[in-house]
C-alpha positions as CSV (number, residue, x, y, z in Angstrom):
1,X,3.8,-21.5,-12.0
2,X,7.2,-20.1,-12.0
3,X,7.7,-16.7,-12.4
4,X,11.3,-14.9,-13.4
5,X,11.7,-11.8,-11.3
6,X,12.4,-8.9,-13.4
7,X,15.2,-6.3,-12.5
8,X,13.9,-2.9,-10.8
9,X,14.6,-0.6,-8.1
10,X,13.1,-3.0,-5.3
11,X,13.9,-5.7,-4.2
12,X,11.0,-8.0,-3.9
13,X,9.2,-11.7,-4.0
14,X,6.3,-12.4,-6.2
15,X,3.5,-15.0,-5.9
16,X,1.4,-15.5,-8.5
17,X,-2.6,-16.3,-8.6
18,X,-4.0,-19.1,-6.6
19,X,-6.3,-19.6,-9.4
20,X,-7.1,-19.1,-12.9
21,X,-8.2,-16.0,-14.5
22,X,-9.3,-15.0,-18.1
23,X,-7.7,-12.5,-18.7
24,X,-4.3,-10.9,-17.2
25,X,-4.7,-10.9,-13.6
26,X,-4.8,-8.1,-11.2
27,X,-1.8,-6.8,-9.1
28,X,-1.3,-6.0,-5.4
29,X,1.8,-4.6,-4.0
30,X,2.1,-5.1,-0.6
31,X,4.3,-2.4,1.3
32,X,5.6,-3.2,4.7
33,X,6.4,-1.7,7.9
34,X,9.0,-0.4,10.0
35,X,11.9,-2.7,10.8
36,X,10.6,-5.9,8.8
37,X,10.9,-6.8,5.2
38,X,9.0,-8.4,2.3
39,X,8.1,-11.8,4.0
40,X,6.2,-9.6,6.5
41,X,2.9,-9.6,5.0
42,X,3.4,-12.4,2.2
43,X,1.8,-14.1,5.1
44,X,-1.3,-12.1,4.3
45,X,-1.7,-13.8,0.7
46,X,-3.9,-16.7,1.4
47,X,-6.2,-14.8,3.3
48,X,-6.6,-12.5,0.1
49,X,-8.8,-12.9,-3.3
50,X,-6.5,-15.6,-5.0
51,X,-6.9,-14.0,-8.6
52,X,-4.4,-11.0,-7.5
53,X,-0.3,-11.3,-8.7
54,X,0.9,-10.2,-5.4
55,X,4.4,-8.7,-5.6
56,X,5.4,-7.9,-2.1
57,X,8.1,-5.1,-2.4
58,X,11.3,-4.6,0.1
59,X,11.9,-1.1,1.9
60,X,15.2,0.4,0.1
61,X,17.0,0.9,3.4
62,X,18.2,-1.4,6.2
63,X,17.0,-0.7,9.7
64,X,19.0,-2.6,11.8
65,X,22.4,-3.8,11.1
66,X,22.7,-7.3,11.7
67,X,19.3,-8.2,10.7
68,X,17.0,-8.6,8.1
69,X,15.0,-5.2,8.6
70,X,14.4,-2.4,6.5
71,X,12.8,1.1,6.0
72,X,11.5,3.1,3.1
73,X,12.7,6.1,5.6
74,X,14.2,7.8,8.6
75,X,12.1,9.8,11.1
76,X,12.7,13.0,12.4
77,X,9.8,12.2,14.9
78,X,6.4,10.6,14.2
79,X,4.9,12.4,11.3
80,X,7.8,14.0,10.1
81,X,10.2,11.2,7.3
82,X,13.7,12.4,6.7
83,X,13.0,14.2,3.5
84,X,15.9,13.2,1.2
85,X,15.5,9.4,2.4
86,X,11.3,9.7,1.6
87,X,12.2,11.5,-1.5
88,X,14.1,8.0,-2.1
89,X,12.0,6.2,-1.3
90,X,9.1,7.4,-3.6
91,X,11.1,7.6,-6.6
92,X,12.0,4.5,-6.0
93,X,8.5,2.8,-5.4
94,X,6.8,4.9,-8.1
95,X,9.2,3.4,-10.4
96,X,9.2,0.0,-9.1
97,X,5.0,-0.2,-9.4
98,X,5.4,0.9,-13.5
99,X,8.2,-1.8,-13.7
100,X,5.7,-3.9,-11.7
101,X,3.2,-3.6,-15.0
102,X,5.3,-3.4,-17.9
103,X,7.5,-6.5,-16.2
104,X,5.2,-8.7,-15.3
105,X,1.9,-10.3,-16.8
106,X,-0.7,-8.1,-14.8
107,X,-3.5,-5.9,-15.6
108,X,-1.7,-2.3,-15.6
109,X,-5.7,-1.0,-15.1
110,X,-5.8,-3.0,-11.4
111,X,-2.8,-2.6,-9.6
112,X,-3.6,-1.9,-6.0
113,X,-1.3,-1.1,-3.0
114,X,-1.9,-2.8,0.3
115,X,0.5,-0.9,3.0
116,X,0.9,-1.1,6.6
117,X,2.6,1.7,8.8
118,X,5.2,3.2,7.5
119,X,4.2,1.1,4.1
120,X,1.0,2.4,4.1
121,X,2.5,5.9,4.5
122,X,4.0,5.3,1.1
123,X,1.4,4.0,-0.8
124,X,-0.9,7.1,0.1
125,X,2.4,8.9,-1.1
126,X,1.8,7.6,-4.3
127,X,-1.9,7.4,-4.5
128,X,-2.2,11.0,-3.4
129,X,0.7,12.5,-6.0
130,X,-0.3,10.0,-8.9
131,X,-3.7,9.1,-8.5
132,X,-3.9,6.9,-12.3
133,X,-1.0,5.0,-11.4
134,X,-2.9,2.7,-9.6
135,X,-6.8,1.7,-9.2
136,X,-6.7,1.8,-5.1
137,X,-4.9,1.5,-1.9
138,X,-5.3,-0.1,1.9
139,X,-3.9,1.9,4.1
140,X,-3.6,0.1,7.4
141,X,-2.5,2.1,10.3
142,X,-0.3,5.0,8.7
143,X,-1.0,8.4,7.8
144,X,-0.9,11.1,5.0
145,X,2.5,12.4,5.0
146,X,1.4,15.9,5.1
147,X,5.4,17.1,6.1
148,X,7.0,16.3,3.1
149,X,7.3,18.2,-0.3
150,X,4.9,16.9,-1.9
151,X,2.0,18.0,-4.3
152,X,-0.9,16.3,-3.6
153,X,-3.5,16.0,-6.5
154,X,-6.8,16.5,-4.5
155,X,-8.8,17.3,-6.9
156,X,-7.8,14.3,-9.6
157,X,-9.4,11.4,-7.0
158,X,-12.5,10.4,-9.1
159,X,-10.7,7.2,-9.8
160,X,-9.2,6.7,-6.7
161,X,-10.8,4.1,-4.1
162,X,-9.3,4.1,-0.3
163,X,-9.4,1.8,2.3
164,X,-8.3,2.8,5.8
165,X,-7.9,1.3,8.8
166,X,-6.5,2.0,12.3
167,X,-6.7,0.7,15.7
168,X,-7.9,2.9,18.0
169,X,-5.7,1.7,21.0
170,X,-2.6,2.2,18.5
171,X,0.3,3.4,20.4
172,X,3.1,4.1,17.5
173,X,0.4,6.1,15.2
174,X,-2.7,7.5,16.7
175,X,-5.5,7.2,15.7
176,X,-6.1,10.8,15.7
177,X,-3.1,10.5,12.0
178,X,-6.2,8.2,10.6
179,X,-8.8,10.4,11.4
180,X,-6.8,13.2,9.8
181,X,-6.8,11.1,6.9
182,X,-10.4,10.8,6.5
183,X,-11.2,14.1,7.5
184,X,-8.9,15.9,4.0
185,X,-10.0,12.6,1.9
186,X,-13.6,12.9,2.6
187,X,-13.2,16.5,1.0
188,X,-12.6,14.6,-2.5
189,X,-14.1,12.4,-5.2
190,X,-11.9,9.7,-3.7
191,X,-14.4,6.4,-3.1
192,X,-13.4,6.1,0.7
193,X,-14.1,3.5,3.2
194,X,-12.7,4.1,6.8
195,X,-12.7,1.4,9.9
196,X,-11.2,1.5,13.7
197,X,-10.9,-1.1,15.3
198,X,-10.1,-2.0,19.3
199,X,-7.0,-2.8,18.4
200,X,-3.0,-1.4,18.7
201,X,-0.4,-1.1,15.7
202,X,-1.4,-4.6,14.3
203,X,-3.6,-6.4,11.7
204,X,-6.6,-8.4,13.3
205,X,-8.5,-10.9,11.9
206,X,-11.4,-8.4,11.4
207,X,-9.5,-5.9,9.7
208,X,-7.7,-8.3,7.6
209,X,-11.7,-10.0,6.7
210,X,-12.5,-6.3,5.9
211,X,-10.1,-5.4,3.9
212,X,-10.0,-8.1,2.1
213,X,-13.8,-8.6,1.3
214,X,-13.2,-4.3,0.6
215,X,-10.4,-5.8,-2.5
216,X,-12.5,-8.5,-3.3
217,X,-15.5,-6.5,-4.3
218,X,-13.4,-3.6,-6.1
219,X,-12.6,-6.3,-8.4
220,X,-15.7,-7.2,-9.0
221,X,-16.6,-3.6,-10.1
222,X,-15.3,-1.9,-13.5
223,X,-12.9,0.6,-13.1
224,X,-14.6,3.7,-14.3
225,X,-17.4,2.6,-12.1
226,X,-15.3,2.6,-8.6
């Protein structure tokens, strides 16, 4: 199945379902890290529920000249994103994931973000600030960006359901950012599964099982029912 890319603020590689569905299938944005770019965790895809549309999305800046690496910010220090650079960076994503379902032939009511570091920082950027823009996120070893100007809608989670996990050996983002994490979410409606795992700033074959049975069963569940 071929698939046209359409024109938005990212750039980006799409693969389409592994198998047929019904009806128009769901969507999962996958966000990278630090210093790679949107090949990073493409590699993820067959190890993921093969009805999603996965459209894996490219940070807008370049890391490291000479190489294929990018960003979706600068850091001041760990925690605290160049604000003009995340203020980017968000418009540009929150744009990119309505461009995502008006552009492509996905469900708009199951788009989901999968992040990891400094992706997953953005993706709980969005979640957090525009909670009905999509039906969950996995958040795998980042943090709530807390620093930046940002209004959180706390309150407006009912719909929201979370996956986060962390490695507690992780030596670029504590765990102690994830626990933070869960501690303001647990304070919502949010649905909210948290996991650590023996692990440093990587994806292992456990948390990748867990959060992809975790994706698995939200599609398996009606929205309005979480």
């Amino acid at each position: 199945m071929s698939i046209d890319r359409i024109s938005t603020t990212l750039v980006h590689k799409v693969r389409p379902p592994a198998t047929s569905v019904p009806a128009k299938p769901p969507a999962l944005i996958l966000l990278h890290g630090r210093g790679t770019n949107e090949d990073d965790l493409l590699g993820l895809a067959d190890f993921l529920d093969p009805r999603f549309f996965i459209v894996s999305a490219r940070a807008p800046y370049r890391f490291e000249q000479g190489h294929d690496s990018y960003a979706w910010f600068g850091l001041q220090e760990i925690g605290k994103p160049d604000a003009q650079q995340f203020s980017e960076a968000y418009h540009h994503l929150t744009q990119f994931i309505e461009d995502v379902k008006t552009g492509y032939p996905v469900d708009p009511a199951r788009v989901f973000l999968l992040g990891f570091s400094m992706g997953s920082i953005m993706a709980f950027a969005v979640a957090l600030t525009q909670p009905n823009a999509v039906r969950g996120i996995v958040a795998h070893s980042g943090y709530i960006p807390e620093s930046v100007s940002l209004q959180f809608a706390w309150t407006q989670l009912s719909s929201l359901s979370v996956f986060i996990a962390h490695g507690l050996h992780d030596p670029v983002i504590p765990i102690q950012k994830a626990r933070r994490a869960q501690e303001l979410l647990s304070k919502t409606e949010a649905d909210l599964t948290y996991k650590e795992y023996p692990i440093q700033h990587t994806i292992s074959e456990e948390s990748l099982a867990d959060l992809s049975q975790w994706l698995q069963k939200k599609l398996d569940v009606p929205a309005d029912m979480k």
